[in-house]
VOPANU-237554 format. One record per residue: residue number from 0; x, y, z of N, C-alpha, C, O in turn. Coordinates in Angstrom, 2 decimals. Example, Ala and Ser with C-alpha at 12.3 -4.5 7.8 and 13.67 -1.06 7.14 Angstrom:
<rs>
<0, <13.19, -5.69, 7.80>, <12.30, -4.50, 7.80>, <13.20, -3.30, 7.80>, <14.24, -3.32, 8.46>>
<1, <12.85, -2.25, 7.08>, <13.67, -1.06, 7.14>, <12.90, 0.03, 7.87>, <13.41, 1.14, 8.04>>
</rs>
This chain:
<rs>
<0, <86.10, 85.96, 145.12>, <86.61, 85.41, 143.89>, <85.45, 84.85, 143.09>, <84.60, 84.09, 143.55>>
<1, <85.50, 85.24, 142.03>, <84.41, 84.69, 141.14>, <84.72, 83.25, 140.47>, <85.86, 82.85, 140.27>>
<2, <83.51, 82.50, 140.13>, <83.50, 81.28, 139.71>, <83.22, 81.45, 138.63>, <83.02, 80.33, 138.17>>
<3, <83.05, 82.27, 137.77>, <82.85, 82.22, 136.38>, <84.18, 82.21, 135.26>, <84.77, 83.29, 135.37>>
<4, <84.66, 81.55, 134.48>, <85.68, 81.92, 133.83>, <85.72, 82.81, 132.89>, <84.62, 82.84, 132.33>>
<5, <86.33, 83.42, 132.51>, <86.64, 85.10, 131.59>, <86.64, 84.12, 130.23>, <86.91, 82.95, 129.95>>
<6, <86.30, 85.00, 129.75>, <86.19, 84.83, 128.18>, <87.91, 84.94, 127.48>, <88.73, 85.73, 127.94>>
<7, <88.16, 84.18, 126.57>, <89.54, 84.67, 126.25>, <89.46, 86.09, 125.64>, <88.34, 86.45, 125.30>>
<8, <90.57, 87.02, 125.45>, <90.77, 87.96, 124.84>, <91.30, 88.05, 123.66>, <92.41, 87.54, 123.46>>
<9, <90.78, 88.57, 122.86>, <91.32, 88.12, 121.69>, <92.46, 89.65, 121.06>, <92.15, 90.74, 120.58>>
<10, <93.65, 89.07, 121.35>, <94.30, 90.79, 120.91>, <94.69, 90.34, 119.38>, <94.46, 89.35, 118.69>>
<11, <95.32, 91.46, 119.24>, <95.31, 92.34, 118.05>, <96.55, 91.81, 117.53>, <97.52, 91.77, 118.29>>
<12, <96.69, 91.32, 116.11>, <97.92, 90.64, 115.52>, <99.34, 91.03, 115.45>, <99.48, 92.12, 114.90>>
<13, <100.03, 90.67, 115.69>, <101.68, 91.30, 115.45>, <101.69, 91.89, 114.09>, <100.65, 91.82, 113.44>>
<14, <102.71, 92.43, 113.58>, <102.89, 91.90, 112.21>, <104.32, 92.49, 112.02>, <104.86, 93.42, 112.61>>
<15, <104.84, 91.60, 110.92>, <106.68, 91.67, 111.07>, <106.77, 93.18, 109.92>, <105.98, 93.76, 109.18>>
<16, <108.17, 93.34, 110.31>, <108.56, 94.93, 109.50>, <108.08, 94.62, 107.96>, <107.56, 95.47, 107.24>>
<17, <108.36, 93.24, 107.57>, <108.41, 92.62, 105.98>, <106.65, 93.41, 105.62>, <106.52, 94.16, 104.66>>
<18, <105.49, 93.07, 106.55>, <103.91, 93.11, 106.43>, <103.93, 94.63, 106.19>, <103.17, 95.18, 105.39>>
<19, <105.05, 95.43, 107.07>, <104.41, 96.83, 107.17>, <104.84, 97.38, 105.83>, <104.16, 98.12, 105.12>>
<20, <105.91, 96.97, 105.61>, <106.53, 97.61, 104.20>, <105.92, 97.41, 103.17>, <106.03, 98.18, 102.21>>
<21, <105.21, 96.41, 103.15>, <104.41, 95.50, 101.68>, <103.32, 96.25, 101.96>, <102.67, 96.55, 100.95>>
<22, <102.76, 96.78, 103.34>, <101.42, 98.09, 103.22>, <102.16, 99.00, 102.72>, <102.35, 98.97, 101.51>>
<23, <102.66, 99.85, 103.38>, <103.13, 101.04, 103.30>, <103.86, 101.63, 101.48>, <103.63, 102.58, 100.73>>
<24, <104.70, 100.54, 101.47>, <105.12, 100.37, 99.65>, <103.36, 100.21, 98.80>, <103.09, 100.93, 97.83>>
<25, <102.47, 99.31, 99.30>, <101.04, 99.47, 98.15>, <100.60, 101.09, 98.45>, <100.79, 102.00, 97.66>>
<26, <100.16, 101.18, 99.35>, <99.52, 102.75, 99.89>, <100.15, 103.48, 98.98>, <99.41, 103.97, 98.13>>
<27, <102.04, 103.86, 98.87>, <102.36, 104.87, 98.33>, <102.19, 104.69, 96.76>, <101.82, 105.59, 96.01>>
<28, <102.56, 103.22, 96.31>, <102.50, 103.25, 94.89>, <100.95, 103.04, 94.37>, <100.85, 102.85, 93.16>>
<29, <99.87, 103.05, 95.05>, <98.56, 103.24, 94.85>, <98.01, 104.52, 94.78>, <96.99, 104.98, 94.27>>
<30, <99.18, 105.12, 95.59>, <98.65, 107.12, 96.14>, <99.57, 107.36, 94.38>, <99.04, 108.15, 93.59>>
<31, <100.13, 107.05, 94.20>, <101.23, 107.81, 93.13>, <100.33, 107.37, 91.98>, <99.96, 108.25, 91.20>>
<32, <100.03, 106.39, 91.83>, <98.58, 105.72, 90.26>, <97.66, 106.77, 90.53>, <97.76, 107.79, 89.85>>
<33, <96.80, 106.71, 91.40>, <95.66, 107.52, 91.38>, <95.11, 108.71, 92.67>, <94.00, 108.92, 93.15>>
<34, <96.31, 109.26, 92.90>, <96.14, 110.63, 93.75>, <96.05, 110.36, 94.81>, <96.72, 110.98, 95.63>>
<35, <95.30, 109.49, 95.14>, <94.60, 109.16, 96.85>, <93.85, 108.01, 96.75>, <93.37, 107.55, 95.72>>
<36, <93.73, 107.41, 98.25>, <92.86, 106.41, 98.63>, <93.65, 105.03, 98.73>, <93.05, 103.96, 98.62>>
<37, <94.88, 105.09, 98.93>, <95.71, 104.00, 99.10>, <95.33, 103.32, 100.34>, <95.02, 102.13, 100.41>>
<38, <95.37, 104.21, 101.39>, <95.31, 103.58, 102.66>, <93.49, 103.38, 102.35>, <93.98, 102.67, 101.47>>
<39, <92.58, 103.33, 102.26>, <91.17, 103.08, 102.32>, <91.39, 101.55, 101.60>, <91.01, 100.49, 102.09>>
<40, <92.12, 101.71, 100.31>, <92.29, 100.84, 99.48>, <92.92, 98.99, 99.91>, <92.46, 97.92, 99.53>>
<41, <94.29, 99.33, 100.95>, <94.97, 98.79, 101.60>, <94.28, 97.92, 102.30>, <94.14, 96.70, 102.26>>
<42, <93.49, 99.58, 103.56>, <92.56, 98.30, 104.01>, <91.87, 97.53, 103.97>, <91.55, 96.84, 104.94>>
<43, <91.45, 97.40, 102.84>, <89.99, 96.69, 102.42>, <91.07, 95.10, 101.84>, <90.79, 93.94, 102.11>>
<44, <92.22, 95.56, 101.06>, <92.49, 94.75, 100.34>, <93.47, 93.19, 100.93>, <93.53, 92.04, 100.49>>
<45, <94.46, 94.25, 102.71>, <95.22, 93.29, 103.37>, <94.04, 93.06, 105.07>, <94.46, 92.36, 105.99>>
<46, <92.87, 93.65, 105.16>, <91.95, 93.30, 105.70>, <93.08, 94.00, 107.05>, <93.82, 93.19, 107.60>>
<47, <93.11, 94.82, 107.31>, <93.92, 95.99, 108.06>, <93.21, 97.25, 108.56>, <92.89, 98.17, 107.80>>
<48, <93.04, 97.24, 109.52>, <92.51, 98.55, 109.92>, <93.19, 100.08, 109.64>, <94.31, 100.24, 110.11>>
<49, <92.51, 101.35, 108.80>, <93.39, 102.49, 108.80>, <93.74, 102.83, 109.47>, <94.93, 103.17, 109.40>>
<50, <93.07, 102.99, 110.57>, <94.16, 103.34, 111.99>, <95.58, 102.74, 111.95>, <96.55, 103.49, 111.92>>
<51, <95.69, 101.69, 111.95>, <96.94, 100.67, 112.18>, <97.96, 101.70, 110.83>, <98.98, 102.39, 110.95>>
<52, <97.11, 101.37, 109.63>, <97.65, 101.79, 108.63>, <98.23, 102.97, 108.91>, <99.44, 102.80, 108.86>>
<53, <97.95, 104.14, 109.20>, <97.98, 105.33, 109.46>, <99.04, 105.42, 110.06>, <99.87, 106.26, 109.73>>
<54, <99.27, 104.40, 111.25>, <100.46, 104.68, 111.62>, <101.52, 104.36, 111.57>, <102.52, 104.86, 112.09>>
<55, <101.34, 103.16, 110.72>, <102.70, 102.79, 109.88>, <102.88, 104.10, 108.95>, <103.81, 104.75, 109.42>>
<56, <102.45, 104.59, 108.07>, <102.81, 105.68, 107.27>, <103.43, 106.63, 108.14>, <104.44, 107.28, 107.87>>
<57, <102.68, 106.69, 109.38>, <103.56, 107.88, 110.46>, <105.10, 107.72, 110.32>, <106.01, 108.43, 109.88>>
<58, <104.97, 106.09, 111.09>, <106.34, 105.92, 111.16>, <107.18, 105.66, 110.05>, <108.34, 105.56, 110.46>>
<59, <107.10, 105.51, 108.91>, <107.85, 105.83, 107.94>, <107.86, 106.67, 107.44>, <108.29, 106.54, 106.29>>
<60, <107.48, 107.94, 107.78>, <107.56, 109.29, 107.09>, <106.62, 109.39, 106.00>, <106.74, 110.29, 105.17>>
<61, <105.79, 108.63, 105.94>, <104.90, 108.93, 104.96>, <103.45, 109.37, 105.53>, <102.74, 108.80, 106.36>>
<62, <103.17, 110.87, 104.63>, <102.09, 111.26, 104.76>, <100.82, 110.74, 104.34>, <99.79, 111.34, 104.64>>
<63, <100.78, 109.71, 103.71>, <99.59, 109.11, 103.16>, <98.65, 110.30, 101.94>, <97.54, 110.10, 101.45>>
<64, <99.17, 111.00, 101.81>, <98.37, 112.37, 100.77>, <99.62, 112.33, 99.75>, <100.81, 112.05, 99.88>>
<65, <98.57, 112.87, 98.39>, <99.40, 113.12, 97.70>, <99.19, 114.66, 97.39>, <98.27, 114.99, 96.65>>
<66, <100.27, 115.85, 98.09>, <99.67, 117.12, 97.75>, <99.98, 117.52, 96.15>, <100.81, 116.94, 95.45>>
<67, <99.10, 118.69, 95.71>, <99.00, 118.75, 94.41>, <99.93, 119.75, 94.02>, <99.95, 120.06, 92.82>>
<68, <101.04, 120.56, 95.15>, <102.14, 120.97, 95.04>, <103.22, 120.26, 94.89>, <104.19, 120.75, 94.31>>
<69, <103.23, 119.17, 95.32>, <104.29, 118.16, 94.92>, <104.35, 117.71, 93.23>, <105.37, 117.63, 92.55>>
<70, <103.03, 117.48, 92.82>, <103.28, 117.17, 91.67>, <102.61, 115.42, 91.69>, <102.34, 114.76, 90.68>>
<71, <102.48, 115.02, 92.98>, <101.53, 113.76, 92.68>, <103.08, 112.60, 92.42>, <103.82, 112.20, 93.32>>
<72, <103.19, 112.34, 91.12>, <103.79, 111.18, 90.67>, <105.33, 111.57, 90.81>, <105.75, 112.59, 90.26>>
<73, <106.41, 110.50, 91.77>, <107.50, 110.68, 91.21>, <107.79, 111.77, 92.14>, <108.90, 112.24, 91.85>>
<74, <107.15, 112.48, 93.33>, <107.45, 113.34, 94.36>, <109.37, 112.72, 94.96>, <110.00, 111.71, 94.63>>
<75, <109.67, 113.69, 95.74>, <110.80, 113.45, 96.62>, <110.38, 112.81, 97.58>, <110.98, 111.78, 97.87>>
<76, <109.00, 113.30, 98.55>, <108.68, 112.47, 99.64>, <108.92, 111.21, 99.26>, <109.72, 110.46, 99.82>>
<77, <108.11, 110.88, 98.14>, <107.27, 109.63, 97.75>, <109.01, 108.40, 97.55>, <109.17, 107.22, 97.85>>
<78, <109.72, 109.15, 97.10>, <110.79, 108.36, 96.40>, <111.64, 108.16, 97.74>, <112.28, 107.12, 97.61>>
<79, <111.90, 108.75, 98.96>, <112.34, 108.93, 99.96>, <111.75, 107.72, 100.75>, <112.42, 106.79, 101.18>>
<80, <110.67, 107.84, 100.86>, <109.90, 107.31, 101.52>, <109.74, 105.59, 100.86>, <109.53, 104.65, 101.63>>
<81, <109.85, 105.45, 99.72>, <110.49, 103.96, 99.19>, <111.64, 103.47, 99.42>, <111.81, 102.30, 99.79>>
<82, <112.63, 104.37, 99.23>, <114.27, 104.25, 99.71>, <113.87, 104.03, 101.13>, <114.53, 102.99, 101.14>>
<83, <113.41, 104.06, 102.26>, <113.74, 103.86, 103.54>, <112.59, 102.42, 103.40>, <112.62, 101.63, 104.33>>
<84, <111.95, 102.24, 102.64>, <111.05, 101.12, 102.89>, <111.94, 99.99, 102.18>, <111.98, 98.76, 102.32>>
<85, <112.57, 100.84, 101.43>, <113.51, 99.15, 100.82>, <114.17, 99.22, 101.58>, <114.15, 98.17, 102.22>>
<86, <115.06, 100.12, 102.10>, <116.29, 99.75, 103.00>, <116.11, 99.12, 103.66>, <117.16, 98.62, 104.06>>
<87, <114.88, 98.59, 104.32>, <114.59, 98.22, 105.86>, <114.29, 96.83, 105.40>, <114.38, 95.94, 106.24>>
<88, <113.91, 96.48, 103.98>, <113.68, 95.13, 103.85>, <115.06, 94.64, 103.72>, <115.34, 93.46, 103.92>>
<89, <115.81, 95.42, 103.42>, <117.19, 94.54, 102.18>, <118.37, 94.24, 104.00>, <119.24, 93.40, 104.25>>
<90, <117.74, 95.45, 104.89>, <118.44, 94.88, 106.35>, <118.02, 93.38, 106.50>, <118.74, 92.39, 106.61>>
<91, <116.29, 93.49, 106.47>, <116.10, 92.24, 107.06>, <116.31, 91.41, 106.54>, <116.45, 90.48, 107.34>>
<92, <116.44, 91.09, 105.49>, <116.94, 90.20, 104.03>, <118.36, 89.52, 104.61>, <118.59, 88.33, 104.82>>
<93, <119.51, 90.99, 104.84>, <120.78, 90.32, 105.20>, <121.04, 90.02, 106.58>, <122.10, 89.54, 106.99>>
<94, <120.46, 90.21, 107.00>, <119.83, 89.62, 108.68>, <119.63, 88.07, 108.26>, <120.44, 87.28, 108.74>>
<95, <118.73, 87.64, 107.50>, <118.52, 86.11, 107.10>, <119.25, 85.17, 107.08>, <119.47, 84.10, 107.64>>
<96, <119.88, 86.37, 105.64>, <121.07, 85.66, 105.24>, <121.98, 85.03, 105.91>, <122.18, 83.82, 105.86>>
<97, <122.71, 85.99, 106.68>, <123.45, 85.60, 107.66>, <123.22, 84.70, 108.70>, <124.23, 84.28, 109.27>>
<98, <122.02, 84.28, 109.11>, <121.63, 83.43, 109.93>, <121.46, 82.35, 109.00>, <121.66, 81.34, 109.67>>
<99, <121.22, 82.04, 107.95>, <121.16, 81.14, 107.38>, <122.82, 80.46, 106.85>, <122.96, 79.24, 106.71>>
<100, <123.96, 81.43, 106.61>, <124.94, 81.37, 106.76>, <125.56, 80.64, 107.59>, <126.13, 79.59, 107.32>>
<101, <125.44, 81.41, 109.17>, <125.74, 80.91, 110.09>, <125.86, 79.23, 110.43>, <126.85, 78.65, 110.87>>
<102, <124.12, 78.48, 109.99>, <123.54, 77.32, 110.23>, <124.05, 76.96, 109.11>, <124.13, 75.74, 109.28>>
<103, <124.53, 77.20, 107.90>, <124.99, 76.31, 106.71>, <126.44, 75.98, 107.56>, <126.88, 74.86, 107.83>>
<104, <126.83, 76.85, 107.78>, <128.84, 76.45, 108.30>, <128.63, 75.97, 109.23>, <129.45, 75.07, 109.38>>
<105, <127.68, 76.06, 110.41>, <127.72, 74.70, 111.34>, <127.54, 73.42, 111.30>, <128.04, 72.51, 111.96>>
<106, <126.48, 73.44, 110.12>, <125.91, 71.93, 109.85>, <127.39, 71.50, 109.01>, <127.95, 70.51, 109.49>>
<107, <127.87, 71.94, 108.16>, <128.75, 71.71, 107.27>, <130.18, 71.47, 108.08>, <130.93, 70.71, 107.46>>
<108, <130.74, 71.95, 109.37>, <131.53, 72.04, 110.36>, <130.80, 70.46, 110.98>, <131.75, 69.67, 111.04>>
<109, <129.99, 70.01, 111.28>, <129.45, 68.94, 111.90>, <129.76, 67.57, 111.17>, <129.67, 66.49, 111.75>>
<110, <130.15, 67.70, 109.85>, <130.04, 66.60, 108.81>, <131.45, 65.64, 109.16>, <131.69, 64.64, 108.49>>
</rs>
């Protein structure tokens, strides 16, 4: 057994669905302004690694490119790919709500 103590480890940050959407929503409406470079852009700007980035776009169906068969601005991907990024906030939104609901009628039940 060693007598030396380990250094802490320092891992790698969580981040809630709200963080990924607020990337993933700049990336696309940055790719749709000026063709490309959202995610380069992103990272520099929410101090985020592209990797990470990259794969949030995975998982939301977004390709991170804007092909020049699509048409760039105003694509189906692109508009698709906002519709599932709002949806997912306006869940977590009424997720809140309701918990905040919940704790208003108890405290108010307590009086």
């Amino acid at each position: 057994m060693s007598t030396s103590k380990k250094k802490d480890i320092v891992r790698g940050k969580r981040y809630t669905s709200e963080e990924k959407s607020k990337v993933v929503t700049y990336v696309q409406d940055y790719n749709v302004s000026n063709g490309r470079g959202g995610q380069s852009s992103a990272a520099a700007k929410f101090g985020i690694s592209q990797l990470t980035i990259s794969n949030w776009l995975k998982n939301a169906g977004v390709s991170g490119k804007i092909s020049k068969a699509s048409g760039g601005k105003g694509s189906m991907q692109n508009k698709l790919a906002t519709m599932l990024t709002l949806g997912q906030e306006i869940a977590q939104l009424e997720r809140d709500l309701n918990s905040k609901r919940t704790k208003f009628e108890a405290l108010k039940a307590s009086l």
